[in-house]
N, C-alpha and C positions, 0 to 999 in steps of 0.2 A: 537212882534218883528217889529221892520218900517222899512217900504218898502225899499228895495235897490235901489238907487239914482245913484247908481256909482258903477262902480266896476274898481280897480287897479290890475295890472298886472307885474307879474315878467317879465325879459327878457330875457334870456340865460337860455338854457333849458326847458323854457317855453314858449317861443313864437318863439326861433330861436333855432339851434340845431346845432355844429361844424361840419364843412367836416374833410379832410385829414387833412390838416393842423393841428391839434389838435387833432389827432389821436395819436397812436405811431408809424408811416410810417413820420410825421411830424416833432415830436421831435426829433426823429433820424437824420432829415436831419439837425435841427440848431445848433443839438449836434456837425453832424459830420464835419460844417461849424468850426468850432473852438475847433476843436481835441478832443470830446467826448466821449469816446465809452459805449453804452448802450447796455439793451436789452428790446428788444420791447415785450418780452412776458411778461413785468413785470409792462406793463403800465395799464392796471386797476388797479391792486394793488396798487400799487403806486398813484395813483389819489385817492383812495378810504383811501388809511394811512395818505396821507399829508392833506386831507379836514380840519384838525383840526386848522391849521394853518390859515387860515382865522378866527377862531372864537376870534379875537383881544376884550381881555379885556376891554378896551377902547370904542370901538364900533365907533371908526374915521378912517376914510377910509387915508389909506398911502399908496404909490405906493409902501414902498417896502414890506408891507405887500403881496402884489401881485405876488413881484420875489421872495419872501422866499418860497413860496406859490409853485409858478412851479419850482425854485430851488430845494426844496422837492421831487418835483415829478423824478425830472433828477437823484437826490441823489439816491431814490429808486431805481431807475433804472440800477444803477452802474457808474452812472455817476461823483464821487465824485473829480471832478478833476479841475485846475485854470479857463478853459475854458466855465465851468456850469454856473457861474453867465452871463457871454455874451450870451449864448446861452438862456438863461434863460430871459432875457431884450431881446432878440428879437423878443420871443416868448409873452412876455408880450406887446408887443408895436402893434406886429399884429393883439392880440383877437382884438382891436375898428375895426377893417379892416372888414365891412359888406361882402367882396365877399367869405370869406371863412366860411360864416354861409349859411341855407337856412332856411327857411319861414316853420314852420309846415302846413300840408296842413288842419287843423283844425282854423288856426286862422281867418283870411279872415271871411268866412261865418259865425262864431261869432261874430267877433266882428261888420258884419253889421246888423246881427240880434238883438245885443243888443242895437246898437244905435237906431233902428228901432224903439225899445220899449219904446224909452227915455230914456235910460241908457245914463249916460257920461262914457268913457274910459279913463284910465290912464296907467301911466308907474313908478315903481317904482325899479330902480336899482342898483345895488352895483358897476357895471362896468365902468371903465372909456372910456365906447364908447359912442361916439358921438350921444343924442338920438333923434335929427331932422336930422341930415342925416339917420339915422336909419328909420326911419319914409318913408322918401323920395327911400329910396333902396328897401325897400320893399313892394313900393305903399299903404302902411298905409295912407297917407295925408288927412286929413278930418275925420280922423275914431276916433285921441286921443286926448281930451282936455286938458290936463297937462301931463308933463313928469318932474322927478325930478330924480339926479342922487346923489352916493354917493357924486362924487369928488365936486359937486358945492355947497352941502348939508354938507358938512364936516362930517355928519354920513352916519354909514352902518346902513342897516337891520342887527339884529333886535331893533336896538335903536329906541325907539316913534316917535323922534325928525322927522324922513326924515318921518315915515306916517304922523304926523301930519302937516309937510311942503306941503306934499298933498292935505291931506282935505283941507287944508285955498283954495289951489289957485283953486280945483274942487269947495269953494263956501257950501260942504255938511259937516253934522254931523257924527261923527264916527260912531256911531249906523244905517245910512244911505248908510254905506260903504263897501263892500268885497274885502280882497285880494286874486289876486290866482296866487302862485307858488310851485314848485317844490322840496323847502326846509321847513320841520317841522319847523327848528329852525329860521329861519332867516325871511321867509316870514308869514306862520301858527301863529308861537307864537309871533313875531315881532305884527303882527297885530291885535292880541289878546291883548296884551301888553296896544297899542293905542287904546281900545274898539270898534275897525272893526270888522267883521267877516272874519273868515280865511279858504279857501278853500283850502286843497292841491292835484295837479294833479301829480299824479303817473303813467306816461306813461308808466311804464317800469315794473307793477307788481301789485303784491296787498299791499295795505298801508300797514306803522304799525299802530299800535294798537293806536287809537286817543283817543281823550276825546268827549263825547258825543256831543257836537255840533260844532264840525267840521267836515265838509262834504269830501271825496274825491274823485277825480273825474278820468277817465282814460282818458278824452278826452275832450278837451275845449267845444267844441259842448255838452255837457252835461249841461254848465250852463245858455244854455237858460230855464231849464225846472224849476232849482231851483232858479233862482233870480224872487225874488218877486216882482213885481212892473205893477202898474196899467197900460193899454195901451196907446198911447201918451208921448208925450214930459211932464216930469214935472215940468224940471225947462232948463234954458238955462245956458250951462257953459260957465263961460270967462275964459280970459287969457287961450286962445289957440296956441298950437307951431307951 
């Protein structure tokens, strides 16, 4: 296996994590903004039924793949009524809004430990938030060499296309590459797909059942132990955001 040169990074749920706002104390409120009425005991479920809606045949990022998406979730909810689509676009325009995420307190000391080592860092995301302000809100700056998003990429994870849009601008080869997030499908197999290595972190439990060389992890701090890679700088990355 060669050395790992790089490792990319999901963003949501894996390196940032929602407040209220995208809780169900959240949706209630943009529900109740434009005459919705919900119940907030049914918002896990409901996030957990509508997931599937994102899994767009196509594999090209649409915004309204996004409001059919949390429309879903309002639907479950009880919320099937003229006002859900509004409520539903309000709620989509806010996820890019950095202050209603916070920082997992594992990232930071990763990701300077890996640069440390000569690892370059990456970003690779489905979300239409903004991912040099993202960078800058959360004192990232200096830490990620490329970032690439679905909406400027015209594909989602898990299509090749956005990993392999990666590798060119980190400069390394697939096989020189790990991604690590939070989706089997999307980041795991996505990256597998583009001949990376695929790492998935399961903050929330014990994995399922993988295939023998995907690793998972419960805690980002975990892969400083398994990226391979000699001490020093090994190569210098460009095109920096």
């Amino acid at each position: 296996m060669a050395p790992t040169t790089a490792v990319f990074f999901d963003v949501d749920f894996t390196l940032i994590r929602p407040g209220p706002r995208f809780q169900a104390t959240g949706y209630a409120e943009s529900c109740a903004r434009h005459g919705v009425a919900i119940d907030c005991a049914r918002f896990e479920a409901a996030v957990a039924a509508a997931a599937a809606v994102l899994d767009a045949a196509d594999q090209l990022y649409h915004e309204d793949l996004y409001l059919r998406y949390t429309r879903r979730i309002i639907e479950l909810m009880g919320g099937d009524s003229p006002g859900a689509d509004l409520a539903a676009r309000e709620l989509y325009l806010e996820w890019a809004t950095h202050d209603h995420f916070t920082l997992y307190d594992d990232v930071l000391d990763t990701f300077r430990a890996l640069t440390d080592r000569g690892i370059g860092l990456g970003l690779i995301s489905n979300s239409h938030r903004e991912l040099e302000s993202f960078q800058s809100h959360f004192a990232l700056n200096g830490l990620i060499a490329v970032a690439v998003s679905s909406p400027a990429e015209r594909y989602m994870k898990p299509h090749p296309a956005i990993f392999r849009a990666a590798l060119e601008r980190m400069r390394v080869q697939a096989e020189e590459a790990m991604m690590v997030g939070d989706s089997v499908s999307h980041d795991v197999e996505g990256a597998r797909r583009a001949g990376m290595r695929g790492v998935l972190l399961a903050r929330d439990g014990p994995p399922p059942v993988l295939p023998d060389d995907v690793v998972a992890i419960r805690s980002l701090r975990e892969l400083v132990a398994i990226v391979q890679a000699p001490g020093g700088r090994q190569r210098e990355h460009e095109g920096r955001v």
